[in-house]
N, C-alpha and C positions, 0 to 999 in steps of 0.2 A: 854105805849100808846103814839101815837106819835098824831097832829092833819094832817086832810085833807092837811093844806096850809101846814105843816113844810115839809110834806109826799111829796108834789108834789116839793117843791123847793128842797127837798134833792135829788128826781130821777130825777131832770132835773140838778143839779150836775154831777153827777153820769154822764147822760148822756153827758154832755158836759168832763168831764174828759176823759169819753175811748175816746172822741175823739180826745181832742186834747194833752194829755198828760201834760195838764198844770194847775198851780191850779187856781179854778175859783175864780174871784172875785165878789161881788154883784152887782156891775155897769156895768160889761161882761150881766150877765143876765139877768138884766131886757132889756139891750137895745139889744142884742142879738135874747132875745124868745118875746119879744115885750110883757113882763109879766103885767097883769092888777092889779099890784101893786107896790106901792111905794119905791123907792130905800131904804128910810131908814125903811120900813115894812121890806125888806127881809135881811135888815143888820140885822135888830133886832128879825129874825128868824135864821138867819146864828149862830148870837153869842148864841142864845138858844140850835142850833143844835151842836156847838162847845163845848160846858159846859155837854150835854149830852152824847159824845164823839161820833156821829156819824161825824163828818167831826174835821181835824186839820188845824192849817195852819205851814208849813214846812220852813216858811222867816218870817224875821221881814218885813211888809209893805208888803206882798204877799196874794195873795188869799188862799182858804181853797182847800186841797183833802177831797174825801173821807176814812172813815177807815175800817177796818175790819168788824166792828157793822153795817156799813151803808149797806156796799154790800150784808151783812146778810139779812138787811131787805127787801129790795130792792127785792133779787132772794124770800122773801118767798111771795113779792107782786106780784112776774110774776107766781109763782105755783097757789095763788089763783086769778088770773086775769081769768074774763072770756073767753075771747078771747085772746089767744098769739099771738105776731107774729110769722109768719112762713116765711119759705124760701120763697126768689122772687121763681118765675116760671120757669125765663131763669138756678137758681141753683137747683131746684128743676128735672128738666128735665136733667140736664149735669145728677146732680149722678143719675139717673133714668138709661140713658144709657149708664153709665160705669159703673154700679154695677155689681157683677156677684160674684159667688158663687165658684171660684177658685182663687189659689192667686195670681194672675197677675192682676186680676179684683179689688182683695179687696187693694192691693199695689197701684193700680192707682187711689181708691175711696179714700182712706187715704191720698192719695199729694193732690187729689181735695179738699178734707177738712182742711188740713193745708192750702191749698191755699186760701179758702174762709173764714176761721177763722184767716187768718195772725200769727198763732198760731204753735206750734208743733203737731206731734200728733203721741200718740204711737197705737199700736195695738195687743192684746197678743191675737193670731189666739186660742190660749188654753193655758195653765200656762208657758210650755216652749219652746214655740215659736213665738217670739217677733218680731215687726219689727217698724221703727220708722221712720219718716219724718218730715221736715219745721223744720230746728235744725236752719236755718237761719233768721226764723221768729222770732223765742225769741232772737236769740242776739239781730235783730236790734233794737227791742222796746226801745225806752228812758231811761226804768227803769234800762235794765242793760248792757248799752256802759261803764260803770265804768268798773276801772279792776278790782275792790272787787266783782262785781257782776257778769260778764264774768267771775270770779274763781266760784263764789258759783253755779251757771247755770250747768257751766262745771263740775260739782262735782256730780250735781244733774245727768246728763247723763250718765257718767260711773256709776252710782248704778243703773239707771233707772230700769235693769233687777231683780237686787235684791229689790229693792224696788215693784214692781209689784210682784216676785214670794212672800214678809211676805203679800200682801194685797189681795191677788186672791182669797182666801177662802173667806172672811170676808168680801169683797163686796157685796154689798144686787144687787138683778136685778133692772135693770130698769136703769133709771136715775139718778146719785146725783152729788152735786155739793159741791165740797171738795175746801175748801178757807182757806188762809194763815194759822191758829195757826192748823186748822183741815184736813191740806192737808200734805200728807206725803212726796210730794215731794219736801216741803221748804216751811218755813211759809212764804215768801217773793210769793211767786205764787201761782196762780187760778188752777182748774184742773174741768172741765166736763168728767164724765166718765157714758157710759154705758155701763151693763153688760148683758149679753142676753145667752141662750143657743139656740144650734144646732147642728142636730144629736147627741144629748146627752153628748154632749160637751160646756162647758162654755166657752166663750169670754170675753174682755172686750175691749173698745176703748177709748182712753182720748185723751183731747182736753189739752194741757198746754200751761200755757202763765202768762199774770202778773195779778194780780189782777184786772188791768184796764184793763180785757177782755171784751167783747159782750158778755154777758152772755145769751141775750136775742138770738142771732143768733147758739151761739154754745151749746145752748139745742134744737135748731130747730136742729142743725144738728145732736145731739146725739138723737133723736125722731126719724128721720127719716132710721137711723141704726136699732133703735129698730122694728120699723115696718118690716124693710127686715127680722127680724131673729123673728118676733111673731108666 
């Protein structure tokens, strides 16, 4: 069990990490979110959240990431949130009218969604018929400009085919969200995937990127795949 305040300072983390790819420190945040609480209140939830091992810190004298445990938490507070966010409008309408039900349509829904998830994203039309987009979005992320990690990335694409054909059975429908030790495609990366049938044929679509994904944006856009094919 976590409390209310450790709960909301750890997803206002979280939040501020995907976006700026930096570790947050306590005096970022409160002067930042204009928090109605004390700098040394949220140190002294930071180091509780640190010992519990949802947040680390990766420098001596640096702020805290989130870990593996946090983002867990975190996505199972957006499944029982009652209201999710959802797509703005202006993206809600693009893929509205570029969807279509042939593959020229679903190849240019899939760039739209790598575009708007800054993400990769593959698409297996059925087990052996793959196709993959925004290979550019994951290099550029911060996490892997390194050349150890532009290797392991790179390593990850040339399986990608094989890695989707051991996991195509064993995905359940719907929505899930497969994060570092639990994603098969590197404990080091996030993966949104839904999987859907039509015309009695399975699909699946995944959204990859680094753990410091929008998770919140890239199940809005894995929701809105599922609805096309319910």
């Amino acid at each position: 069990m976590i409390s209310d305040r450790k709960k909301f300072i750890l997803d206002t983390i979280i939040q501020e990490y995907v976006k700026t790819a930096t570790p947050v420190s306590s005096g970022a945040l409160v002067e930042k979110y204009n928090l109605d609480i004390s700098p040394a209140t949220v140190r002294n939830e930071m180091m509780e959240l640190e010992d519990e091992g949802y947040i680390y810190q990766p420098h001596t004298s640096s702020g805290r990431i989130p870990t593996e445990a946090a983002y867990e938490l975190f996505i199972a507070g957006l499944r029982d949130a009652k209201k999710k966010k959802g797509l703005r409008d202006s993206e809600d309408k693009l893929l509205e009218k570029i969807f279509g039900d042939d593959e020229v349509a679903r190849k240019l829904t899939a760039k739209t969604i790598a575009e708007l998830s800054s993400a990769a994203v593959f698409w297996a039309f059925h087990k052996n018929d793959l196709y993959y987009t925004g290979l550019s979005n994951l290099f550029s992320q911060p996490e892997f400009r390194q050349v150890n990690a532009v290797c392991d990335v790179s390593g990850i694409i040339d399986r990608l085919e094989e890695i989707i054909d051991e996991i195509f059975e064993n995905l359940e429908d719907g929505e899930q969200v497969l994060i570092g030790s639990k994603n098969p495609f590197g404990n080091f990366l996030s993966a949104v995937v839904v999987k859907y049938k039509h015309n009695n044929q399975s699909g699946v679509l995944g959204i990859l990127g680094p753990m410091r994904m929008d998770y919140e944006k890239n199940l809005a856009l894995a929701e809105f795949i599922k609805k096309k094919f319910a």
